[in-house]
C-alpha positions in Angstrom: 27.0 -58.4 -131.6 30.2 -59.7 -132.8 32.0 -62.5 -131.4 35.2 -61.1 -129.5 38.0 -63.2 -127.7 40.8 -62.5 -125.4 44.2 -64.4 -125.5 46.0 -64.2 -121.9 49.7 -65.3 -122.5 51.0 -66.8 -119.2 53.6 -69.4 -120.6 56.3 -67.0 -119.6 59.0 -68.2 -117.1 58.8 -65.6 -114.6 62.6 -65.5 -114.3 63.2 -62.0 -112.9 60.2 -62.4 -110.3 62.0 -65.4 -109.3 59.1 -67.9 -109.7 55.6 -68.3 -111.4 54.5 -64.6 -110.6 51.3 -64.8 -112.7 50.3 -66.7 -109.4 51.2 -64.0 -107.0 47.8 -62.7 -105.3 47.5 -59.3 -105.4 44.6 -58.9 -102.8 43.7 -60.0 -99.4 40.8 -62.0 -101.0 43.7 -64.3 -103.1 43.1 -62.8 -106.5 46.0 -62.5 -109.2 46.0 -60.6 -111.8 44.6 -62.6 -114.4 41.3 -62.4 -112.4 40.7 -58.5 -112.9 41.8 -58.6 -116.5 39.0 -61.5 -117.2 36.7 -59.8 -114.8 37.7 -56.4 -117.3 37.3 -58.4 -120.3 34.2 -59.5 -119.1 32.5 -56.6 -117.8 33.5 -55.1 -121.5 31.3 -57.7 -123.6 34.2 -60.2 -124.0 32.5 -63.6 -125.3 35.4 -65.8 -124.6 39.4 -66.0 -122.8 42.0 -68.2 -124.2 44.8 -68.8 -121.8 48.2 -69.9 -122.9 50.2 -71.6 -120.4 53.1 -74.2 -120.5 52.1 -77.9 -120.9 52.8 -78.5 -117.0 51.2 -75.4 -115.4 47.6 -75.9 -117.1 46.2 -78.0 -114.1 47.7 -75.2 -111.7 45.8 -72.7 -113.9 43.0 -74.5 -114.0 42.4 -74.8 -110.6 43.5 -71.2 -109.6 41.4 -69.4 -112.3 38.7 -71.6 -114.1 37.3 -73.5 -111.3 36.9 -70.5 -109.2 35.2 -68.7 -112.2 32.9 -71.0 -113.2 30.4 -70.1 -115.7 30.8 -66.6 -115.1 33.8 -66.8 -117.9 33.9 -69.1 -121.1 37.9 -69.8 -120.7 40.3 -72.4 -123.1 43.7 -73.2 -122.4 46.1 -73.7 -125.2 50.1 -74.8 -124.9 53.0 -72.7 -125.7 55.3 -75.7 -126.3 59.1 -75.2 -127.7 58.7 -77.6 -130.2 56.2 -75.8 -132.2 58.1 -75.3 -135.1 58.2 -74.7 -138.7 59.2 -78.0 -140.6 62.8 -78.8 -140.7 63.9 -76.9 -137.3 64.4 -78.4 -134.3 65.2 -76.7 -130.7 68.7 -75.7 -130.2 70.6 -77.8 -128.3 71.0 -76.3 -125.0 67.7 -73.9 -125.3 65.1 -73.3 -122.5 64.0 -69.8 -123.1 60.5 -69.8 -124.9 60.6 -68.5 -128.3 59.0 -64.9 -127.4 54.9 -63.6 -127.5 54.4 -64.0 -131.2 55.0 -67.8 -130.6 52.7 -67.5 -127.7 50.0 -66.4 -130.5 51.3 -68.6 -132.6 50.2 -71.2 -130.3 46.9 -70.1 -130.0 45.6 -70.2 -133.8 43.5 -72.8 -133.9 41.3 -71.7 -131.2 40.6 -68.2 -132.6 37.7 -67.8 -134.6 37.0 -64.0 -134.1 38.7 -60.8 -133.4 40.7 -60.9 -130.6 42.9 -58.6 -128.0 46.2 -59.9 -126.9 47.7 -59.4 -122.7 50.0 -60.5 -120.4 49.2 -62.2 -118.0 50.9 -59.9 -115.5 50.0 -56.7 -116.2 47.2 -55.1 -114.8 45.7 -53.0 -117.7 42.5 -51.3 -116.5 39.5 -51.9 -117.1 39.2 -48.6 -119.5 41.7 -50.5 -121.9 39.6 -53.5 -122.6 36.6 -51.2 -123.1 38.6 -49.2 -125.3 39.3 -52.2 -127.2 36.1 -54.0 -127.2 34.8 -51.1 -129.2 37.1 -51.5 -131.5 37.1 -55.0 -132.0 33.0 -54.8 -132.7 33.4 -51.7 -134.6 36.6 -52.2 -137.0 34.9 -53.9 -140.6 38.6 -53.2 -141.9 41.2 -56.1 -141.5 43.7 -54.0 -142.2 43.3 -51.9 -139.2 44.5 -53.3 -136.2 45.0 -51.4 -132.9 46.8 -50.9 -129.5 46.0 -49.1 -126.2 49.3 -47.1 -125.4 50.4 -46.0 -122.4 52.4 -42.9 -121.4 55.7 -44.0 -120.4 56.1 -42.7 -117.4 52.3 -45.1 -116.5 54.7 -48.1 -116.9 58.1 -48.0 -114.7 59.2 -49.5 -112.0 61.7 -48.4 -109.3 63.1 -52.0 -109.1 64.6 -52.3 -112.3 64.6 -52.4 -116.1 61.6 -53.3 -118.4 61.4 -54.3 -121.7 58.4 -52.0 -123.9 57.4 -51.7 -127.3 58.2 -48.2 -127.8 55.8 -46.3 -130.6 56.2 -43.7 -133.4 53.5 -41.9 -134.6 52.0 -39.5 -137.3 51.8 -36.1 -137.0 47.9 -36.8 -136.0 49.4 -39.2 -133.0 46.0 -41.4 -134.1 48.3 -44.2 -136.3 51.8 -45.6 -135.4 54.1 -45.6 -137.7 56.6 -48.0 -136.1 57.5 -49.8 -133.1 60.9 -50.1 -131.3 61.6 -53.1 -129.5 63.7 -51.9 -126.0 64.8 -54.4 -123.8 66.2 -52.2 -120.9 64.5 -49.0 -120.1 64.6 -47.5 -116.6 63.4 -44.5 -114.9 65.2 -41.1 -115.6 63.7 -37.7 -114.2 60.4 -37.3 -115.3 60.9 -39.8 -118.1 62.4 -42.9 -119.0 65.6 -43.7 -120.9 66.6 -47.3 -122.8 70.4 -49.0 -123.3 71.4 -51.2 -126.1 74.9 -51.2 -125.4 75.1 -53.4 -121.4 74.4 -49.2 -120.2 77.7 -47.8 -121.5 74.6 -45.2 -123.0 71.7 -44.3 -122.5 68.8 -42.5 -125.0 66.3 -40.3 -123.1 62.7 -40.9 -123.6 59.8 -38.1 -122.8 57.5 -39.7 -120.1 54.4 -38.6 -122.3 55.7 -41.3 -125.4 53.2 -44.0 -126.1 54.9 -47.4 -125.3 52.9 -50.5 -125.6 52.2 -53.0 -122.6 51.0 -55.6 -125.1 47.4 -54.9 -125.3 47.2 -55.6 -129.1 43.5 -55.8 -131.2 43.7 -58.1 -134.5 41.3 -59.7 -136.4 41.6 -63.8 -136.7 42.7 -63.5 -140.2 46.3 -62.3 -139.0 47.0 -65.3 -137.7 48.5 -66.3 -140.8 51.1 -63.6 -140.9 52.4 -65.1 -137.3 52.8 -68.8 -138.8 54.3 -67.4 -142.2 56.7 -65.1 -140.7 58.0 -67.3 -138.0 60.5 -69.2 -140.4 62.1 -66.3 -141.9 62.8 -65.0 -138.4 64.4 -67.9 -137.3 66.2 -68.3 -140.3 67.6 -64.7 -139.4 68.5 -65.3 -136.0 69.2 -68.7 -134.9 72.9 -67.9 -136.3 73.1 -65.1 -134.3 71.6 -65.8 -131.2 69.9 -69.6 -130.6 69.6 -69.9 -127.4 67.9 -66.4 -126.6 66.3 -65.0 -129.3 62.2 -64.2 -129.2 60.1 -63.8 -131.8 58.2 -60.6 -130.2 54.7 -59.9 -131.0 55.2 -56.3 -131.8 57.4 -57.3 -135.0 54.7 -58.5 -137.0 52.4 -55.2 -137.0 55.7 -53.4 -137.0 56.3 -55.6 -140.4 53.1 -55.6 -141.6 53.2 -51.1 -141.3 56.5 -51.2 -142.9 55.1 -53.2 -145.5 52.1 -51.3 -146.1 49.8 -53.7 -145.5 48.2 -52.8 -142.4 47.8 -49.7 -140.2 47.6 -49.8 -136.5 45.2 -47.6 -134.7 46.6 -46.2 -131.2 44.4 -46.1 -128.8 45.5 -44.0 -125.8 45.1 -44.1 -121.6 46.5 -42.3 -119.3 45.9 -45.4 -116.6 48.5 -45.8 -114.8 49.9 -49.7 -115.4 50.6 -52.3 -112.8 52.7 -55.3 -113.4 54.8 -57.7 -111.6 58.3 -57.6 -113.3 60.2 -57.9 -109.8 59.1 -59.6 -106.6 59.7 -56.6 -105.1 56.6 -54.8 -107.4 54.4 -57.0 -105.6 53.6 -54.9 -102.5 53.0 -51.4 -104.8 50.5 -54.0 -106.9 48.9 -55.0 -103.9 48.5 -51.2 -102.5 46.9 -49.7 -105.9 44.5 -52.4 -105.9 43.3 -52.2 -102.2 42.8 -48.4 -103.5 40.8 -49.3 -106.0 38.4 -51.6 -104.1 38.0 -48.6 -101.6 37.0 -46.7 -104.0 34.3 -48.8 -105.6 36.0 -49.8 -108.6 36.0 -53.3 -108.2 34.3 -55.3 -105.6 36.0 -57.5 -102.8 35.0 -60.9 -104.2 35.2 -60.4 -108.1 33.3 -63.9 -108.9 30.2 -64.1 -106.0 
């Protein structure tokens, strides 16, 4: 079968949780979410995880994840470092945001060799997403077709405060997306969700049935190349505007590559509902689903004995 990898980005800085939240346990047994999306990944036929962490947190990661997987997971660790740049740019002065999840990827090129799904490393996904994706990733022959699990909206709030989602248009089959918005604050409104882009002097009302994405992206190796070559001109475009905050999101280069017509993207739905830790105060609700789960034989206490 195919070779498939998953790449975990956890080199985020955790700044609304209020510290490294990838590291929160979510279960009496000391798991964090990273260990139920390997243990997912896993359980789907996934031959190998690539991590992306900051240079300083890879010891902590290795000794909270790898050492207590053992064999049970072929796992690599790659840097997200600021200074990974195109020649000729240097970090602004004054900068300590990392550059966004397509410089995560970005990161990661020279350990992917295969087709590979792209997560966050604190959202808890399901483990009918990485089957969902798996599949595709074996099956897909095209390189042009890339794919994303979407989730229903209304799957993907939280009560404690804004989220930032990829929000998806689709044709009139709903099978392909046609674009993807970028909103940065979106919060719950009646039986949907609505997004600002004005401090919330507005707000734009979103059906809670619309396909957002969580970042749960399947490309194949070759597209690494569009993330290296398309790093520059954003940079070029928005250091003027906005040095010392602005991310190169991973949703702009299939969004990009659509417009362009040189890919399509293949949306691959779930109704799961999503769990994620955007806010400390998420954690508890995280926590609850996933005792739920175990009671119900979904996972078992100790994912790696």
């Amino acid at each position: 079968m195919k070779k498939t990898q998953l790449i975990i980005m956890a080199a985020g800085l955790g700044s609304r949780f209020g510290g490294l939240k990838q590291m929160a346990p979510v279960d009496k047994e000391g798991h964090i979410i990273i260990d139920y999306s390997i243990f997912d990944a896993v359980r789907a036929g996934f031959d190998e995880i690539i991590i992306i962490v900051k240079p300083e947190n890879e010891q902590l990661f290795r000794e909270t994840i790898a050492d207590r997987i053992g064999d049970k997971a072929k796992i690599v660790f790659v840097h997200q470092k600021p200074d990974v740049l195109p020649e000729g740019y240097v970090i602004p002065q004054g900068r300590v945001k990392p550059w966004g999840t397509a410089h995560a990827v970005l990161c990661a090129k020279d350990a992917v060799d295969a087709p590979f799904c792209v997560i966050n490393a604190d959202d808890f996904y399901g483990a009918k997403a990485f089957e969902e994706m798996h599949r595709f990733l074996v099956e897909n022959d095209d390189e042009s077709t890339l794919s994303m699990v979407g989730y229903l909206i209304r799957n993907t709030l939280t009560e404690n405060g804004s989220v930032s989602r990829g929000v998806c248009e689709t044709d009139d089959n709903g099978e392909y997306m046609t674009a993807i918005r970028e909103r940065t604050t979106i919060i719950m409104q009646g039986d949907g969700a609505a997004y600002t882009e004005d401090g919330g002097n507005t707000y734009t009302f979103l059906p809670g049935d619309t396909a957002v994405s969580m970042n749960c992206w399947g490309f194949p190796a070759s597209i690494m190349q569009e993330f290296v070559q398309r790093f520059e001109p954003f940079l070029k475009k928005n250091l003027p505007v906005n040095p010392l905050k602005c991310e190169y999101f991973l949703p702009l280069i299939p969004d990009q590559l659509i417009q362009e017509g040189k890919a399509k993207v293949r949306l691959l739905k779930t109704d799961e509902k999503w769990y994620g830790i955007t806010y400390s105060a998420d954690l508890p609700d995280v926590q609850n689903a996933i005792e739920a789960m175990k009671v119900q034989g979904k996972y078992p206490r100790e994912l790696w004995k």
